[in-house]
N, C-alpha and C positions, 0 to 999 in steps of 0.2 A: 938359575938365572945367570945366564954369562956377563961378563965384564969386559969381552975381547970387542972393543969397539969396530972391527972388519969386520965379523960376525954379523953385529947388528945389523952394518950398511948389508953385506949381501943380503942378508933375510929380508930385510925396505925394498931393498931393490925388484928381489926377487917377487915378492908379493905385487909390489905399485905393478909390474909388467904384467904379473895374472890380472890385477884389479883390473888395471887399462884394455886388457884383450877385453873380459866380460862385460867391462860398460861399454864400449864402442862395440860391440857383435849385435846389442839391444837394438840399437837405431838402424844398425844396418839389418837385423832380419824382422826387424819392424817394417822400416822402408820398401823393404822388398817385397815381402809376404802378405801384407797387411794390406786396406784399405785406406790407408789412414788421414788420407787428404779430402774423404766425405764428410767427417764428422769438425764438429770444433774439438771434442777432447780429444780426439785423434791430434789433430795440430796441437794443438797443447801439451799432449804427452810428448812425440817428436819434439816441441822444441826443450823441454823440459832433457828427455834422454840426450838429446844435441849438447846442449849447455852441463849436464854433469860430464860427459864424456871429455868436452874441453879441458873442464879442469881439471879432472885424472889423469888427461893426458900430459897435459903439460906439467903436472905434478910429477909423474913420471919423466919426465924430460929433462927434469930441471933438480931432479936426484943425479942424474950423471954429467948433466950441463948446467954451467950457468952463465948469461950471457956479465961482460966483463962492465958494462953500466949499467948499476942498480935501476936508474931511473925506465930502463926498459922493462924492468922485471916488477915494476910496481907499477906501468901502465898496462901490463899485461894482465897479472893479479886486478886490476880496478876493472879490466873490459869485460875478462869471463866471471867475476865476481858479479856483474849488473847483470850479465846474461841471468845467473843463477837465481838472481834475486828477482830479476822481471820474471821468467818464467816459472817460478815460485808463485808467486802472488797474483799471476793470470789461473793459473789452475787452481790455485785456494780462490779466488775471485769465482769461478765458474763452478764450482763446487756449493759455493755457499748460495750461488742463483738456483742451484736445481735443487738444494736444500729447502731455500727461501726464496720461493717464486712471489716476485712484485702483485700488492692486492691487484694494483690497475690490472694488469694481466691476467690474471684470474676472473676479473669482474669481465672484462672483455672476452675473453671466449665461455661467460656464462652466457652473456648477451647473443652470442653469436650463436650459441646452441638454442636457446630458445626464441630466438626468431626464426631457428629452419622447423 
């Protein structure tokens, strides 16, 4: 274990900029390759990879920068922070519907099959 605190910053550095290339390549060869605007988890996923991407990146950003009024850097931190937290809890949300589909909905396309 080293002690040379340059050291560590390069290694931070050096990783945050792999980290940020791999999570932003996701959405983009998502977005491109993919289908992904047919489905709802499709949007889901996308905004999910969107919203991690944000905040790696500007976690990488703000290892070499940082802007000179905190109060910027903590509306910044607050905006893609909610991103991470909405799009968290729409995909645990849709997850747990296809988990746990509503009885009414069940009862209704019983209904609907044995009337044809």
């Amino acid at each position: 274990m080293t002690h040379n605190i340059h050291t560590l910053i390069i290694w931070i550095r050096v990783v945050a900029m792999i980290t940020s290339c791999c999570v932003t390549s996701f959405p983009v060869i998502y977005g491109t390759l993919f289908p992904w605007r047919h489905r709802e988890i499709g949007k889901l996923i996308m905004f999910y990879a969107v919203s991690v991407a944000i905040i790696i990146d500007l976690s990488t950003l703000f290892s070499f920068w940082r802007p000179s009024d905190i109060l910027v850097v903590f509306w910044i931190d607050a905006l893609v922070l909610t991103l991470v937290a909405v799009s968290t809890s729409l995909i645990t949300l849709f997850m747990l519907r296809i988990k746990f589909p509503s009885r009414k909905g069940k009862s209704n396309e019983r209904e609907g099959l044995q009337r044809s």
